[in-house]
C-alpha positions in Angstrom: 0.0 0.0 0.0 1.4 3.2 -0.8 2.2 5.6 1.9 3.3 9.2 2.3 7.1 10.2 3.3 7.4 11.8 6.5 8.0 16.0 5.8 11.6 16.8 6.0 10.8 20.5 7.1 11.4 22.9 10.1 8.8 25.0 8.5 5.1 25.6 8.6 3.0 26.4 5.2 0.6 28.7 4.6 -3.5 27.8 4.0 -2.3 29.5 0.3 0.6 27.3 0.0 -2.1 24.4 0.9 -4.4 25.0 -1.1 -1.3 25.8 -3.9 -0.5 21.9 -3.4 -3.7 20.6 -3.6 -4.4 22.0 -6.6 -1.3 20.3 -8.1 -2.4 16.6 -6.4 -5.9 17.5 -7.9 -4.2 18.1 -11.4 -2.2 15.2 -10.9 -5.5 12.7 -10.5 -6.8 14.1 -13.4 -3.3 12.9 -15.3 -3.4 9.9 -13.7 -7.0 9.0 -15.2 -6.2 10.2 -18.6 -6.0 8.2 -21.2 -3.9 5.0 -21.5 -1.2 6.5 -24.1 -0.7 9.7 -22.6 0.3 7.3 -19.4 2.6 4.6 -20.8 4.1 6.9 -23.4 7.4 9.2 -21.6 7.1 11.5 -24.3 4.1 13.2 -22.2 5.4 16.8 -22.7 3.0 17.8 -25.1 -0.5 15.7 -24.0 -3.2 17.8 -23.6 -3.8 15.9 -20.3 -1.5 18.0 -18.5 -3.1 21.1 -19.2 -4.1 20.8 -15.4 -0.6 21.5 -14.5 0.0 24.3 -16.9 -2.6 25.6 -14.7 -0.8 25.1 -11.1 0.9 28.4 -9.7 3.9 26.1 -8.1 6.7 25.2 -10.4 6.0 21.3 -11.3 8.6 19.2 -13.4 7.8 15.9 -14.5 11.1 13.7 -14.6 11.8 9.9 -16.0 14.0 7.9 -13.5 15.8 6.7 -15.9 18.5 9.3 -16.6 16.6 11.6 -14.6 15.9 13.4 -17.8 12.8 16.1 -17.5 9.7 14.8 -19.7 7.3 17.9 -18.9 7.9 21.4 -17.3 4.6 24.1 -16.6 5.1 27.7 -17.2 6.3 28.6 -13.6 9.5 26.4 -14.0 10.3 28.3 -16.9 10.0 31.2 -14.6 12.0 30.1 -11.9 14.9 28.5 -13.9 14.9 31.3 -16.3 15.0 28.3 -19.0 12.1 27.7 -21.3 10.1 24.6 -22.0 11.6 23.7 -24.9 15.0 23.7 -23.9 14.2 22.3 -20.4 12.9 19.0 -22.4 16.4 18.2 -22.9 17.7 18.0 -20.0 18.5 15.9 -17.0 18.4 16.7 -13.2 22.1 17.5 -13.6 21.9 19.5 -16.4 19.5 21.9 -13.9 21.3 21.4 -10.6 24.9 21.0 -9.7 23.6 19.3 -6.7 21.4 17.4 -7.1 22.1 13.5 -5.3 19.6 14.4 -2.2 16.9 15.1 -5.2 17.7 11.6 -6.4 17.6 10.1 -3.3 14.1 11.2 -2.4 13.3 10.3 -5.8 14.5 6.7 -5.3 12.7 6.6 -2.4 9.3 7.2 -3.4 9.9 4.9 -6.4 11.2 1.9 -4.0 9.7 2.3 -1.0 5.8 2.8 -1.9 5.3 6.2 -0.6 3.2 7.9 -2.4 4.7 11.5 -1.9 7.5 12.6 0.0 8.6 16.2 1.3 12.6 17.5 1.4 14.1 21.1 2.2 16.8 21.6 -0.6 19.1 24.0 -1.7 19.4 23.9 -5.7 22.3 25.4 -6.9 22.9 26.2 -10.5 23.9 23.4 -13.6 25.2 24.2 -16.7 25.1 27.0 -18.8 21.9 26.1 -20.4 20.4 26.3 -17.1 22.0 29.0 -15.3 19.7 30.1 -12.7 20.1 31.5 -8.8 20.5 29.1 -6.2 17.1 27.8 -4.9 15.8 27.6 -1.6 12.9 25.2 -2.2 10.3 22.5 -0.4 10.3 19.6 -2.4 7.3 17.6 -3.0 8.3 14.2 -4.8 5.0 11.9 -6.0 5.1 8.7 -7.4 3.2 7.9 -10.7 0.6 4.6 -10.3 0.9 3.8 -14.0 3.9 3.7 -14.9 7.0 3.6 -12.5 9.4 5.4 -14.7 7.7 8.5 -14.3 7.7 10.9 -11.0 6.4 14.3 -10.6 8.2 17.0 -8.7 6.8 20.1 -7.0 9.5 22.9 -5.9 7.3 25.2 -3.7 9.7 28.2 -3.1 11.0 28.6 0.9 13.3 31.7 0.6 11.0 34.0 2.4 10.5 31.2 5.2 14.5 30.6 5.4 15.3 34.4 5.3 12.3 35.4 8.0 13.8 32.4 10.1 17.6 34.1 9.4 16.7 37.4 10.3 15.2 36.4 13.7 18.3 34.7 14.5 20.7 37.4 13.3 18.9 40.2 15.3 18.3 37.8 18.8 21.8 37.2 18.0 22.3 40.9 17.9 20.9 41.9 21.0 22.6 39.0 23.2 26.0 40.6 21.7 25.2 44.1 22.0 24.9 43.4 26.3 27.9 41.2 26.3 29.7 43.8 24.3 28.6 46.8 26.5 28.7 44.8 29.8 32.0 43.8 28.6 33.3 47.0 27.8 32.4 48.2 31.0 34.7 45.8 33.0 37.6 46.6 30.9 37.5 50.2 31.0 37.1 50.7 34.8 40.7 49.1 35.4 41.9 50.4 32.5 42.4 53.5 34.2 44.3 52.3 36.9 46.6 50.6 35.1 47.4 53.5 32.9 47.4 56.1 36.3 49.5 53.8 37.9 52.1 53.5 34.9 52.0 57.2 34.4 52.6 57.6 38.4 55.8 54.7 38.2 57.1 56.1 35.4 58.0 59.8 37.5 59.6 57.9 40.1 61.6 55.9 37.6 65.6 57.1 36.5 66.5 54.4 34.8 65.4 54.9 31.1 64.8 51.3 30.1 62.5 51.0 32.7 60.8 54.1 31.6 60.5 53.0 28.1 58.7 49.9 29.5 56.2 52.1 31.8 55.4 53.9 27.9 54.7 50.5 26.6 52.0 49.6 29.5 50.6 53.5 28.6 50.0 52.9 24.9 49.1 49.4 25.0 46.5 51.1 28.0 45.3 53.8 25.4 45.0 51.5 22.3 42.6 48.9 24.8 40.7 52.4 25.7 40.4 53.3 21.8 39.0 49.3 21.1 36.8 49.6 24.3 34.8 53.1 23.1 34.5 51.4 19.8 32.6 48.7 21.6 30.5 51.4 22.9 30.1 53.4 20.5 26.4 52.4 19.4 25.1 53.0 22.9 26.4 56.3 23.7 24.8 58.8 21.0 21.3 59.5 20.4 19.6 57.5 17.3 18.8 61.2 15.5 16.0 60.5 13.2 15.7 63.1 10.0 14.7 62.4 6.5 17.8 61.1 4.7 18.9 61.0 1.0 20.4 57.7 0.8 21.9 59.0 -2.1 23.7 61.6 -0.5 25.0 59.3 1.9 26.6 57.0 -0.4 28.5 59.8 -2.4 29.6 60.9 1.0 31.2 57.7 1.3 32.4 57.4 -2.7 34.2 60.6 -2.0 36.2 59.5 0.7 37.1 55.9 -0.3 38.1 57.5 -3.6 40.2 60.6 -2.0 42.1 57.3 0.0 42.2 54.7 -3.0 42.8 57.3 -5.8 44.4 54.7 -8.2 42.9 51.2 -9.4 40.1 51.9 -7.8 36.4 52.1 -9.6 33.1 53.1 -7.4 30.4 52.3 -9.7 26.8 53.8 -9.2 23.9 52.5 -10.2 20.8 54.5 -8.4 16.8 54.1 -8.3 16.7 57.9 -8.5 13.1 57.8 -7.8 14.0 56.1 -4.4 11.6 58.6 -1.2 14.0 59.8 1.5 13.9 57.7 4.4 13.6 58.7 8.0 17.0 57.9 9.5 20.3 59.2 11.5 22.4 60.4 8.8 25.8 59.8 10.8 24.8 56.6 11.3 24.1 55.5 7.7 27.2 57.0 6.7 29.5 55.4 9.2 27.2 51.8 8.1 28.4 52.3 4.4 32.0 53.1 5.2 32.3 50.7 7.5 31.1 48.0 4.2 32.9 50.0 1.7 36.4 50.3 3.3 36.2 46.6 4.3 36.1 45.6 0.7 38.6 48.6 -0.5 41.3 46.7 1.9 39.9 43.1 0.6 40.3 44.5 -3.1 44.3 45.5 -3.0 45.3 42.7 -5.5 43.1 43.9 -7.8 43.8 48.0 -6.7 47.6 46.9 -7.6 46.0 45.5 -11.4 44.2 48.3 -11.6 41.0 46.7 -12.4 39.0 46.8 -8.8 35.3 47.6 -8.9 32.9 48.6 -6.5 28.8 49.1 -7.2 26.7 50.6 -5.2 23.3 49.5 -6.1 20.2 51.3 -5.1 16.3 49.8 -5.5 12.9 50.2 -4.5 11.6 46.8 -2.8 7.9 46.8 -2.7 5.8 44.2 -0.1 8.7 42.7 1.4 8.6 40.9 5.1 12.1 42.7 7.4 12.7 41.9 11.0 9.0 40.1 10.9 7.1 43.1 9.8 5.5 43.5 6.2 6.1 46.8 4.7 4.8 48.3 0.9 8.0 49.6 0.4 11.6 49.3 1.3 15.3 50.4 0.4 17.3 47.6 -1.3 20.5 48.3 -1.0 23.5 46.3 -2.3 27.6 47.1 -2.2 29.2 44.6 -4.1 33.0 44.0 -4.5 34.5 41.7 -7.0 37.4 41.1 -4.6 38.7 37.4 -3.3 35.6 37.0 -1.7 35.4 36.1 2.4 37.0 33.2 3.8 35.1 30.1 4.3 35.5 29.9 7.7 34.3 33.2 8.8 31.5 33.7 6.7 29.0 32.8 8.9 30.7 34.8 11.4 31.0 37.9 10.0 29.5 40.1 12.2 30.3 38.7 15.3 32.5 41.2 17.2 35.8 41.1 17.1 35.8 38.6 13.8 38.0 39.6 11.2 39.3 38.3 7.7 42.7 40.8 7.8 45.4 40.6 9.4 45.6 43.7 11.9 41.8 44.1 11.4 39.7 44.9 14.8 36.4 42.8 13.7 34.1 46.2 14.6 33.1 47.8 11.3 30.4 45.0 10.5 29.1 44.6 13.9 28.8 48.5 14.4 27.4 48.6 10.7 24.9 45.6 11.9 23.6 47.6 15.2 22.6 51.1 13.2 21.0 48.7 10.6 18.8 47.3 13.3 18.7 50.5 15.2 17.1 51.9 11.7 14.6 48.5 11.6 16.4 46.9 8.9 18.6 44.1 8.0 22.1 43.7 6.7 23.1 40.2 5.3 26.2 39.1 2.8 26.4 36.3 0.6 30.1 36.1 -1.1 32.4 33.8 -3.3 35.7 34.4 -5.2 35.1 36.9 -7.2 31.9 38.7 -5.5 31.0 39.9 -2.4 27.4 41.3 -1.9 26.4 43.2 1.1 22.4 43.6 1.0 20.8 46.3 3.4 17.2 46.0 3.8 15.5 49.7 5.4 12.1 49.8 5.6 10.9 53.8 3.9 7.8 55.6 4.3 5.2 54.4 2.2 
């Protein structure tokens, strides 16, 4: 007796979603019961049967086990993989994803094992150049085919919004757990602190031999560079969040200016503006010091390419309309993006970028991004990077007055 797959999921879909899927299973009973060609003949693509699924809002492929090649693709597929139906008849799983053995394997399963449909949270990244597409964040509904076992039908409902609403939550509790370590942090350092420097300052007049002295000099400056890390740390809690309207415009030729007056060779700072983007109400010092922080970071990351003369820089401004930031929906929203075609971040501290005190240079105090993070938040957005050799994309999310 066939039996459904257990969902693979940490998330919870909509009634819409539901109702989304349940049109597709309806569609795919109506297949089913079509006529006996159209099921025992692989070259399906073109029956009129599956003019149910053209009809399906979710992307639904229909794949042959053997060599996994696809044998029927509705219209949203075409959408999502930027690849139309008459190309996509061509190809194999492979061809569409790089990675695609977990989507075989739940394949397998539903063809082995009886179950009738099973669920799987994947991450699709992009085949060949036929296919090229963005990576996909998807919920995977695999179905098994009564009449003929060579056929399985796959439904990729989309789960970037779930994935990214679930990553923001984390990043900002996240946040404010480091924001009181930090500040509570900071505190204890800086109260000794000043003892240790009074004292040296105090040894030092009662010391004639000048070696010693130059040692008392040593404790000072190593005392003043701790004081100079320590009022970074606190830097986000001890001015006022000034709200005005803000150009964000203005803000990022303020920055432009002086990463260009400091990189004035091999060096490119590309614009590319919405200039129909509304001011948004914000602390102008704030913003600024958020972009710099992003900007500089990559101008440092980018010296190879300074040195070759061909280092680039965009700023990218957009309007983002009914978009979900920090749980709240909002009509419009800045999208802002700062990308760098540096060496990308290293593997190991991508996930950690803005943790405090995390850096990928040598000499580098891990502060800018976790400064830059806290005004973001302060300002009721989000900040998040995704980066490889060769890119680097910062993405700022601020919600703007509708």
């Amino acid at each position: 007796m066939a039996r459904e797959g257990k969902a693979e999921s940490r998330y919870e879909y909509s009634k819409a979603e539901l109702e989304d899927a349940g049109l597709m299973r309806r569609a795919w009973g109506a297949l089913r019961r079509s006529t006996p060609a159209a099921q025992g003949d692989p070259a399906v693509a073109g029956h009129p049967a599956l003019a149910g699924l053209d009809m399906v809002p979710n992307p639904v492929l229909l794949v042959r086990r053997s060599g996994y090649s696809v044998a029927y693709a509705n219209p949203p597929v075409e959408v999502m993989l930027a690849v139309s139906r008459r190309v996509l008849g061509g190809l194999t799983l492979a061809d569409l994803f790089r990675e695609h053995a977990k989507l075989v394997q739940v394949i397998e399963e539903v063809a082995e094992q009886g179950y009738e449909a099973k669920r799987q949270d994947l991450t699709l990244e992009s085949g060949t150049g036929r296919a090229a597409h963005e990576t996909l964040h998807v919920h995977a509904i695999v179905a098994a085919f009564d009449t003929d076992p060579e056929l399985v039908l796959i439904e990729l409902l989309p789960n970037d919004q779930k994935i990214r609403t679930d990553r923001e939550a984390r990043i900002l509790d996240l946040s404010v757990a480091n924001k009181e370590l930090i500040r509570n942090l900071a505190h204890e350092i800086k109260n000794p602190l000043g003892g240790i420097r009074g004292a040296a300052q105090l040894l030092e007049l009662e010391l004639q031999d000048r070696a010693l002295r130059e040692y008392m000099q040593v404790i000072i400056k190593e005392s003043d560079r701790l004081q100079t890390l320590v009022d970074r740390l606190l830097e986000p809690h001890r001015h006022q969040h000034i709200e005005s309207d803000v150009n964000i415009h203005e803000v990022l030729e303020r920055v432009r200016s002086v990463v260009l007056a400091e990189f004035p060779q091999g060096l490119y700072v590309v614009r590319d503006y919405d200039a129909s983007l509304p001011d948004l109400r914000g602390d102008k010092e704030q913003l600024i010091q958020t972009v710099l922080n992003i900007v500089h970071n990559a101008a440092q990351a980018l010296s190879e390419r300074i040195a070759a003369g061909d280092a680039v820089i965009r700023l990218s401004t957009r309007v983002a309309r009914q978009v979900t930031v920090t749980g709240q929906h909002h009509k419009l929203a800045l999208d802002l993006h700062i990308v760098d075609n540096g060496p990308g971040i290293p593997e190991p501290i991508r996930d950690k970028i803005f943790y405090p005190l995390v850096s990928g240079r040598d000499g580098g105090s891990g502060l800018g991004l976790t400064l830059a993070q806290s005004f973001v938040h302060q300002h009721g957005g989000v900040i998040e990077c995704e980066s490889r050799p060769g890119s680097t994309d910062f993405r700022i999310l601020l919600p703007l007055p509708s």
